[in-house]
GUPA-831554 format. One line per 3 residues: their letters; for each residue x, y, z of N, C-alpha, C. Coordinates in Angstrom, 3 decimals. Each point is the difference from the previous one (the first is absolute). Layout:
BEGIN
A> X/Y/Z/X/Y/Z/X/Y/Z; ...
# end
This chain:
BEGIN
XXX> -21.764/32.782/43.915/1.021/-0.501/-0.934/-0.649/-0.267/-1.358; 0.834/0.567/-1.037/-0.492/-0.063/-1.070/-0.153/-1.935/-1.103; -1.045/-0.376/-0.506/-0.026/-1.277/-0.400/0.270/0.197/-1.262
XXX> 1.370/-0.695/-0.902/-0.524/-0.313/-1.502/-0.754/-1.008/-0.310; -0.407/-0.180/-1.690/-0.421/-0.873/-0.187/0.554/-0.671/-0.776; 0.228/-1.551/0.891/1.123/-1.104/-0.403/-1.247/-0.922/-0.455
XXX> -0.556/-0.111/-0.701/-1.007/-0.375/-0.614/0.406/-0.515/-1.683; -0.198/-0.881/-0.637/0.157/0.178/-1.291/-1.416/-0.316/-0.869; 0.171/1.008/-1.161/-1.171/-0.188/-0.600/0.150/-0.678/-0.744
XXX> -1.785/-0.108/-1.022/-0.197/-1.087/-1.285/0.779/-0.724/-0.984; 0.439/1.732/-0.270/1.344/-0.049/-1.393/1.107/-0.291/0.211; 0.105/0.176/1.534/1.766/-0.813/0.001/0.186/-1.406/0.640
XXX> -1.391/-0.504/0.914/-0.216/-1.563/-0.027/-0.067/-0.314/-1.445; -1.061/0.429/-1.311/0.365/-0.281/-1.328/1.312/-0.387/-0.591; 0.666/1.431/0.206/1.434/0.067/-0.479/0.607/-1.245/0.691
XXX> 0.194/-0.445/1.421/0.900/-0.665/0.565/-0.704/-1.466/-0.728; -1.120/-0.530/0.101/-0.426/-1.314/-0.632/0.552/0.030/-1.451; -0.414/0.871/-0.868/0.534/0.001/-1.177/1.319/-0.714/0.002
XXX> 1.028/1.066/0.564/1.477/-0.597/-0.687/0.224/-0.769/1.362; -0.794/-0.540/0.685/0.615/-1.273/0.750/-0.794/-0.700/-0.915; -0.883/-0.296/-0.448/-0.278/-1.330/-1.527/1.287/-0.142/-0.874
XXX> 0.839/1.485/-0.005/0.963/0.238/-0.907/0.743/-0.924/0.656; 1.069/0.135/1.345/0.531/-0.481/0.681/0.221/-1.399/-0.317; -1.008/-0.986/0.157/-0.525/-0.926/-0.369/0.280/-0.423/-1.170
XXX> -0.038/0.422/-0.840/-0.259/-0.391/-1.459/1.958/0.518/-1.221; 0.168/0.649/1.336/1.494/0.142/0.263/0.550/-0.507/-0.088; 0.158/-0.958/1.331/0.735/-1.117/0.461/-0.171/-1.439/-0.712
XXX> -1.094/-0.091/-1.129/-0.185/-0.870/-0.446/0.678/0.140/-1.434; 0.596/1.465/-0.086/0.206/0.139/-1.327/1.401/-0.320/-0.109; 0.584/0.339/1.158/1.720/-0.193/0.448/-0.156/-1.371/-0.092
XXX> -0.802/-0.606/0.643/0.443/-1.536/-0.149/-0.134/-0.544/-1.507; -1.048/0.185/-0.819/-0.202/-0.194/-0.988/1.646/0.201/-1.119; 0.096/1.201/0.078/0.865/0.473/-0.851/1.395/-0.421/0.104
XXX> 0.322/-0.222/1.784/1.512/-1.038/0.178/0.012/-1.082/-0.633; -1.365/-0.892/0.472/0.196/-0.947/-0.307/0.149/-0.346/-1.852; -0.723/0.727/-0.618/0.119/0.142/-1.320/1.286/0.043/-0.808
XXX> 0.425/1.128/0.573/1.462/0.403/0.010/0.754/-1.104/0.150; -0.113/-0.492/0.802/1.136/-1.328/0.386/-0.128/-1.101/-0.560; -1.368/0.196/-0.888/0.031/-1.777/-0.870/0.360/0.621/-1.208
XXX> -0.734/1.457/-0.681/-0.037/0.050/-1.459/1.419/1.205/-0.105; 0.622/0.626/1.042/0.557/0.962/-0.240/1.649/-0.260/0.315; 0.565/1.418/-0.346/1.612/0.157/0.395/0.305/0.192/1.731
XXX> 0.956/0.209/0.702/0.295/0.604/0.742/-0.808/1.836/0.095; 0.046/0.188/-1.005/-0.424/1.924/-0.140/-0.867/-0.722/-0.014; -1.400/-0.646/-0.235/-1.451/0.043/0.422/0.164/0.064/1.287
XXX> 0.694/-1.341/0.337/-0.653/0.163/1.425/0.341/1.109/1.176; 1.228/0.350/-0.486/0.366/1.477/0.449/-0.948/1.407/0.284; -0.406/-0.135/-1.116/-0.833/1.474/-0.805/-1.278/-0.152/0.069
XXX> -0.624/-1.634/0.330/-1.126/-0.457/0.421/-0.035/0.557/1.430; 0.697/-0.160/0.417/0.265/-0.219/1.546/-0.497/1.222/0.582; 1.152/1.315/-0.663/0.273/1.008/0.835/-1.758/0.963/-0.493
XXX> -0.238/-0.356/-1.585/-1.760/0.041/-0.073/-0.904/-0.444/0.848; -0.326/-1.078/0.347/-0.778/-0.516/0.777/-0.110/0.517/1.362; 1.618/0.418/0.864/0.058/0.492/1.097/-0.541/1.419/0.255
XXX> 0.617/0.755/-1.255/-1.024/1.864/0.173/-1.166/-0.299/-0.447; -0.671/-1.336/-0.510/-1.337/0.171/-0.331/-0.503/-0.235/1.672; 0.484/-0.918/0.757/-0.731/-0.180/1.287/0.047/1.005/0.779
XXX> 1.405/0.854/-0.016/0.271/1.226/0.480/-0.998/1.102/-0.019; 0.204/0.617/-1.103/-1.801/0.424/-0.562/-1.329/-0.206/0.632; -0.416/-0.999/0.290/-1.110/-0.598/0.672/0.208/-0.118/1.150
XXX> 1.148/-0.430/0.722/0.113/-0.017/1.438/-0.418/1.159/0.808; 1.096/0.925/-0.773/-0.333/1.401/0.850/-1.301/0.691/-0.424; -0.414/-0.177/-1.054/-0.992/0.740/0.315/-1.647/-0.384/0.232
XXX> 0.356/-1.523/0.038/-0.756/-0.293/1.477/-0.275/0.562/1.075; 1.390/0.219/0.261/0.207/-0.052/1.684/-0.550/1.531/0.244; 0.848/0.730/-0.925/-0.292/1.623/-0.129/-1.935/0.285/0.176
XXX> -0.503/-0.801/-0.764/-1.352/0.357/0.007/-0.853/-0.521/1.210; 0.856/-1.107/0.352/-0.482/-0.595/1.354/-0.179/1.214/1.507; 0.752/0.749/-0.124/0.047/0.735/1.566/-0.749/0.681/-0.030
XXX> -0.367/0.950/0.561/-0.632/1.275/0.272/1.153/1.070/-0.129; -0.598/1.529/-0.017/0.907/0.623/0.060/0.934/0.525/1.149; 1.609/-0.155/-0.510/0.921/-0.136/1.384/1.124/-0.375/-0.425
XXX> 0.819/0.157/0.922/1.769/-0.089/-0.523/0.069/-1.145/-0.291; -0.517/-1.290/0.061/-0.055/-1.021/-0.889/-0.066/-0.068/-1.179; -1.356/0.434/-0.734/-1.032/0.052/-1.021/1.921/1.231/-0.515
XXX> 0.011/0.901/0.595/1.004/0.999/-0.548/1.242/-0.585/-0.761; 0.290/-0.993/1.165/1.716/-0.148/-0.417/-0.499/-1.592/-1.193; -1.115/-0.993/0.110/-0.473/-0.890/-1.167/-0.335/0.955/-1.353
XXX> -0.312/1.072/0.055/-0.413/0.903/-1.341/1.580/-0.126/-0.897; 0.887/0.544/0.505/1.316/0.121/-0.245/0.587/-1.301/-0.790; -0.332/-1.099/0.626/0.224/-1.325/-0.667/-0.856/-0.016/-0.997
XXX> -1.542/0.253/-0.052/-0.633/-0.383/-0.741/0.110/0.498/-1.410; 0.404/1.266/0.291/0.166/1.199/-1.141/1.508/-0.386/-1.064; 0.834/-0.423/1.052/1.726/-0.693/-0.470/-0.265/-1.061/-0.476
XXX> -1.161/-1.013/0.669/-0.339/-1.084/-1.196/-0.246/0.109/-1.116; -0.386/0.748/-0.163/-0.155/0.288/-1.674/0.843/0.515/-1.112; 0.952/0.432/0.630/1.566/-0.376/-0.964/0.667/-0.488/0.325
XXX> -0.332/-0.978/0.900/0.759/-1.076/-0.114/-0.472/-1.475/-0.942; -1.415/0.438/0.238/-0.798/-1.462/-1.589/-0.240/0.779/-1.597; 0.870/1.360/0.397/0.032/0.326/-1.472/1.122/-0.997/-0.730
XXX> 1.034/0.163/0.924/1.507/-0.172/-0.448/0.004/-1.363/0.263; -0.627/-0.254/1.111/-0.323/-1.891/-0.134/-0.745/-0.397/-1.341; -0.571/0.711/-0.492/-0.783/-0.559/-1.294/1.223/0.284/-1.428
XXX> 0.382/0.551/0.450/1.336/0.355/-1.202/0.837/-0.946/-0.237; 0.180/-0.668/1.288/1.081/-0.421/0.075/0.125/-1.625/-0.458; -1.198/-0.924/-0.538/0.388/-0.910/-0.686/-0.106/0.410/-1.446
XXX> -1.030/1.346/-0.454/0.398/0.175/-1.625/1.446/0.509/0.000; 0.991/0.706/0.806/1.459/0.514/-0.308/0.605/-1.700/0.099; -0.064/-0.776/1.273/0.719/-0.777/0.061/-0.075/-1.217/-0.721
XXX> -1.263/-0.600/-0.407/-0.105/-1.004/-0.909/-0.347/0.184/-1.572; -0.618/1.281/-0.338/-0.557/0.218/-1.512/0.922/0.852/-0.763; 0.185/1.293/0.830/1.083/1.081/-0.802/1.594/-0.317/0.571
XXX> 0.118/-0.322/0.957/1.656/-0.017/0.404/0.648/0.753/-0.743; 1.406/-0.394/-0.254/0.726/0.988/-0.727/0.275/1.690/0.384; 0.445/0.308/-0.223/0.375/1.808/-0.195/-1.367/0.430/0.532
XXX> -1.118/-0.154/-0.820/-1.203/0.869/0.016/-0.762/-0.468/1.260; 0.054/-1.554/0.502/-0.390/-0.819/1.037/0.255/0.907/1.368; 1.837/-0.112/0.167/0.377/0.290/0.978/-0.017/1.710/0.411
XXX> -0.057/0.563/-1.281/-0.334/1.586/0.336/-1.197/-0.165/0.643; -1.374/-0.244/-0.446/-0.848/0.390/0.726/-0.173/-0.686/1.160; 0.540/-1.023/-0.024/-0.152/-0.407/1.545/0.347/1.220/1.039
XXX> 1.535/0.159/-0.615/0.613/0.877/1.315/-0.780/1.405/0.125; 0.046/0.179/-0.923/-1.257/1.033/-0.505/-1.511/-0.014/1.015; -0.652/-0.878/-0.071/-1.398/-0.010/0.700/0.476/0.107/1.605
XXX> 0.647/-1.226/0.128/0.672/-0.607/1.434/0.550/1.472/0.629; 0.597/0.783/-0.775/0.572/1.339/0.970/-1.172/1.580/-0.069; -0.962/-0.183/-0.756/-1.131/0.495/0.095/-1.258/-0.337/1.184
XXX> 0.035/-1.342/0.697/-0.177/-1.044/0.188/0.433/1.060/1.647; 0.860/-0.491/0.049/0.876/0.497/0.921/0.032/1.190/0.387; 0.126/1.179/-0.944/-0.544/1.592/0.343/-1.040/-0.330/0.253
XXX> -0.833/-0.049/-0.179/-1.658/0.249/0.290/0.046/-0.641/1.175; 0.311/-1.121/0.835/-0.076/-0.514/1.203/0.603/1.154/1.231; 1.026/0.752/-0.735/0.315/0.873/1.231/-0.456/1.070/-0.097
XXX> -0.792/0.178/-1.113/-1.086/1.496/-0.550/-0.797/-0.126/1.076; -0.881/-1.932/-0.351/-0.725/-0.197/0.911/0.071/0.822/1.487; 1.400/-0.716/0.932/0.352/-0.067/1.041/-0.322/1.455/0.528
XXX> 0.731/0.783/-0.682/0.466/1.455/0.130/-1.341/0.758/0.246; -0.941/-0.345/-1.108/-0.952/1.078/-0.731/-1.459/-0.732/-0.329; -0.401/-1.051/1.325/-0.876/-0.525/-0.531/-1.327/0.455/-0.020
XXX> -0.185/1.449/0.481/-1.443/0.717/0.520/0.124/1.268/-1.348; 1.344/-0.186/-0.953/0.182/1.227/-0.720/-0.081/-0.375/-1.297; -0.292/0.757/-1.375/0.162/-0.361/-1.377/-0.483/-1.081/-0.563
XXX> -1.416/-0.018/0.510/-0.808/-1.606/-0.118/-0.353/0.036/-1.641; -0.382/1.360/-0.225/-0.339/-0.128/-1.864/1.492/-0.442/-0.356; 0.934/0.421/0.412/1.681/-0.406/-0.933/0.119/-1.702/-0.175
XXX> -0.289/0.054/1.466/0.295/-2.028/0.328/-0.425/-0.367/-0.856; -1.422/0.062/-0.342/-0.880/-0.877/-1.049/0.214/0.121/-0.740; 0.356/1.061/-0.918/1.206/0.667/-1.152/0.846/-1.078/-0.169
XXX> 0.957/-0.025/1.363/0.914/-0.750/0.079/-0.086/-1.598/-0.790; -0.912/-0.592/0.682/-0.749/-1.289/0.196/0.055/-0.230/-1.473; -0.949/0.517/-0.511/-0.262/0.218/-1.761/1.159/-0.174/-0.831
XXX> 0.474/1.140/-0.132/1.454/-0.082/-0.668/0.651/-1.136/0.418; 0.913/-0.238/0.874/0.406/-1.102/0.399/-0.663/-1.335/-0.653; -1.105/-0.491/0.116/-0.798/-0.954/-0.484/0.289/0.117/-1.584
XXX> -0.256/0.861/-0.427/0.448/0.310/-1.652/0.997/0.380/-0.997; 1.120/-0.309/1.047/1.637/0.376/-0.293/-0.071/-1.701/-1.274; -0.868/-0.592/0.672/0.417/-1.225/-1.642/-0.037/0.677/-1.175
XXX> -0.513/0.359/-0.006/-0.609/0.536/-1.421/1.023/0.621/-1.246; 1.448/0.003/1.150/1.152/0.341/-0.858/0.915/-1.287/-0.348; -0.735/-0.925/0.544/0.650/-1.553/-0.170/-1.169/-0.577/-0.951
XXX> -0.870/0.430/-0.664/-1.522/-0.662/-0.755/0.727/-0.951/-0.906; 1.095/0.913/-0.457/0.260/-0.914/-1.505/0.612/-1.505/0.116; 1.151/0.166/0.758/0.418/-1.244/0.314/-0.692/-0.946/0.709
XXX> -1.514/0.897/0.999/-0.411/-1.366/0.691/-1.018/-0.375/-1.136; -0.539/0.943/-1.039/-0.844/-1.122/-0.969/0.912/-0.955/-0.610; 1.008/0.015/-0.275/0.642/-0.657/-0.856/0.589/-1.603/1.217
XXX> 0.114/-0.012/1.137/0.058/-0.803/1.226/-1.273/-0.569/0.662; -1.252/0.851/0.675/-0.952/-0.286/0.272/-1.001/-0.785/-0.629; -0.523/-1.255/-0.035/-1.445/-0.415/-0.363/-0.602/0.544/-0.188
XXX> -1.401/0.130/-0.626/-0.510/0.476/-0.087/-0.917/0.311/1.218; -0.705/-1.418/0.624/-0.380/0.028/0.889/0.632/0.778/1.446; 1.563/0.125/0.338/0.205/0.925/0.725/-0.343/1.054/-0.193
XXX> 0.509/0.572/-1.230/-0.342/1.276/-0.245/-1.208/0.598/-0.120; -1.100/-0.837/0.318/-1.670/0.805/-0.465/0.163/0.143/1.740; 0.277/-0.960/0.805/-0.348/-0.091/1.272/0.705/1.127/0.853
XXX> 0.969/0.352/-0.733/1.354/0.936/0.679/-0.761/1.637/-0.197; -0.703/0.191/-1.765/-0.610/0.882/0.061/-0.605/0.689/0.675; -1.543/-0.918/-0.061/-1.136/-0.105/0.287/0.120/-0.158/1.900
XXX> 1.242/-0.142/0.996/-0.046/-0.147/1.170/0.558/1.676/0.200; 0.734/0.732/-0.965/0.672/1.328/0.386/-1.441/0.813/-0.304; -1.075/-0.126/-1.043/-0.752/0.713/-0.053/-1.087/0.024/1.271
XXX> 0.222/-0.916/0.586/-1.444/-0.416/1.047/0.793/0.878/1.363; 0.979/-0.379/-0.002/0.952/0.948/1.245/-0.165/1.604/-0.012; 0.200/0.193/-1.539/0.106/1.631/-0.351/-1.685/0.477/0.201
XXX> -0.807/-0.774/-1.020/-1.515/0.321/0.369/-0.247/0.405/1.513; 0.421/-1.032/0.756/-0.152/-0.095/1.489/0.137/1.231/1.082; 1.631/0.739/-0.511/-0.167/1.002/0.386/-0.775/1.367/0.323
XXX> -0.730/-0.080/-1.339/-1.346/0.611/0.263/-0.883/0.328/1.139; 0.056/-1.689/0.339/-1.226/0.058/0.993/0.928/0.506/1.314; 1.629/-0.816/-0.215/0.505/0.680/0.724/0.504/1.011/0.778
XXX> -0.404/0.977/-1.031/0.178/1.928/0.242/-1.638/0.347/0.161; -0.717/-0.606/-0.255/-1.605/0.489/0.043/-0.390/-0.040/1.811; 0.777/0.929/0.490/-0.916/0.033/1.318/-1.588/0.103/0.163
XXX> -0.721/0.568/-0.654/-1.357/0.423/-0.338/-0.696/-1.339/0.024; 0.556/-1.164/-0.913/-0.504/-1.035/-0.491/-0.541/-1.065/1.805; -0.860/-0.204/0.151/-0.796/-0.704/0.907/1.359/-1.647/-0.287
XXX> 0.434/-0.402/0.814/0.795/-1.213/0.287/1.036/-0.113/-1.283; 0.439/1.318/-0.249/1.104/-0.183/-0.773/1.507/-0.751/0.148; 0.118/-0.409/1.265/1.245/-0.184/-0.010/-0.094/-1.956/-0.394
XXX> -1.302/-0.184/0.386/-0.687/-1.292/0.306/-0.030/-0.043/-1.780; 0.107/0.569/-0.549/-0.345/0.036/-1.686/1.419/-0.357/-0.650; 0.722/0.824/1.096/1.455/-0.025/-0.817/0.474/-1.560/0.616
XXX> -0.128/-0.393/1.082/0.456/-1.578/0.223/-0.396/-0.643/-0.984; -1.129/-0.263/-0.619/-0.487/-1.085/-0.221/0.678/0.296/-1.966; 0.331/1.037/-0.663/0.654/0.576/-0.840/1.007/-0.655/0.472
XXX> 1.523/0.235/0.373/0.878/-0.209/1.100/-0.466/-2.078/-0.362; -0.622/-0.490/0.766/-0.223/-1.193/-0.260/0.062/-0.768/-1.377; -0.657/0.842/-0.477/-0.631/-0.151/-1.967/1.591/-0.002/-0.289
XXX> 0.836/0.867/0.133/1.110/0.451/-0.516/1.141/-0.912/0.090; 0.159/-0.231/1.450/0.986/-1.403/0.399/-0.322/-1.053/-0.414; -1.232/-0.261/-0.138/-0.497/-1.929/-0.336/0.455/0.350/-1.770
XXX> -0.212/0.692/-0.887/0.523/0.385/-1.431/1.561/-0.403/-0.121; 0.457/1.296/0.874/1.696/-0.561/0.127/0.590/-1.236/0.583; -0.909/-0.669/0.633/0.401/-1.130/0.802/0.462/-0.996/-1.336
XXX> -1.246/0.233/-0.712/-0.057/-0.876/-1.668/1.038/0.555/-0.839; 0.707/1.297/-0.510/1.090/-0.077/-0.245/1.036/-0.256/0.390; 0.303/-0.348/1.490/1.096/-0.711/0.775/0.210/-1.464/-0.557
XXX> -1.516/-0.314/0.475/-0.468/-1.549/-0.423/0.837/-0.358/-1.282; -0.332/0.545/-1.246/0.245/-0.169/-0.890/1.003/0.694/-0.954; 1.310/0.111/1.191/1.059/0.166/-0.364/0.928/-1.606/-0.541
XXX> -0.641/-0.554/0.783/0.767/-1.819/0.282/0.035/-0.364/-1.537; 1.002/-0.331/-0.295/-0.234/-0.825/-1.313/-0.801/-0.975/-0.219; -0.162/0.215/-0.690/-1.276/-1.392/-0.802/0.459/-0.892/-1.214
# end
């Protein structure tokens, strides 16, 4: 009888410690940011805080867990989540600059906008998750940079301080990818978490500092 090997290696005990620190640092951020929300903010903070904080743990949960198994219809059907997490904390990250900074016309377009992009890609995921891996990341990208048609109104709304942090967290994500497509690269994927990490703790600070002051 033939044996696989249900074994896991270096880089994906790496990978799984990595974003379980994430995990962690997650759950502290949801609490942080409700509670914030609820002394300095509206109803839409704590809303838009909320449903942020939750795809940020989302994000980290699964792909924990994903990196945790060995390979197997487990590790298979956690990839699927792990991969859908990630448009789902795109559009979670959108969703307190539409709902508390831009609102309005331009607010609520891109919400529905990301949120149903958001949504295709989860059943792209479902459908096609072993297929069109250069597109996804394509995907990923664009998506992440659909603000960029909202710039004007959020300088004219945003702090300053959000906005360096809002930047400077999309560039560390996009950089990231890199390592992310670099199969060649010795513990690349372990490169792209900790990018991935860099990236969320940035945006965490433009969430942060949505709250009035």
């Amino acid at each position: 009888m033939n044996k696989t090997n249900k074994s896991i290696n270096g880089e994906e005990i790496t990978n799984a410690i990595s974003h379980g620190v994430g995990l962690c640092l997650a759950i502290a951020a949801l609490v942080i940011l409700v509670v914030f929300a609820n002394k300095f903010g509206s109803v839409w903070h704590i809303v838009s805080f909320s449903i942020y904080g939750s795809t940020l743990i989302l994000l980290y949960l699964f792909s924990t867990l994903y990196h945790s198994f060995p390979d197997g219809k487990v590790k298979s059907i956690f990839k699927v989540f792990d991969h859908s997490a990630i448009y789902l904390l795109i559009a979670g990250t959108y969703t307190p600059l539409t709902l508390t900074a831009l609102r309005g016309k331009i607010g609520w377009t891109l919400f529905g906008i990301v949120w149903a992009i958001a949504i295709a890609g989860i059943i792209f995921k479902i459908l096609w998750i072993k297929k069109f891996k250069a597109l996804s990341t394509i995907l990923y990208i664009a998506m992440g940079w659909l603000v960029i048609f909202a710039i004007k109104p959020l300088f004219q709304t945003l702090n300053t301080t959000s906005m360096v942090f809002l930047v400077v967290g999309g560039v560390l994500y996009t950089v990231g990818t890199i390592f992310y497509s670099g199969k060649k690269i010795k513990y690349n994927h372990a490169i792209w978490h900790f990018f991935v990490l860099a990236g969320s703790a940035c945006h965490f600070f433009t969430v942060l500092y949505l709250l009035p002051r």
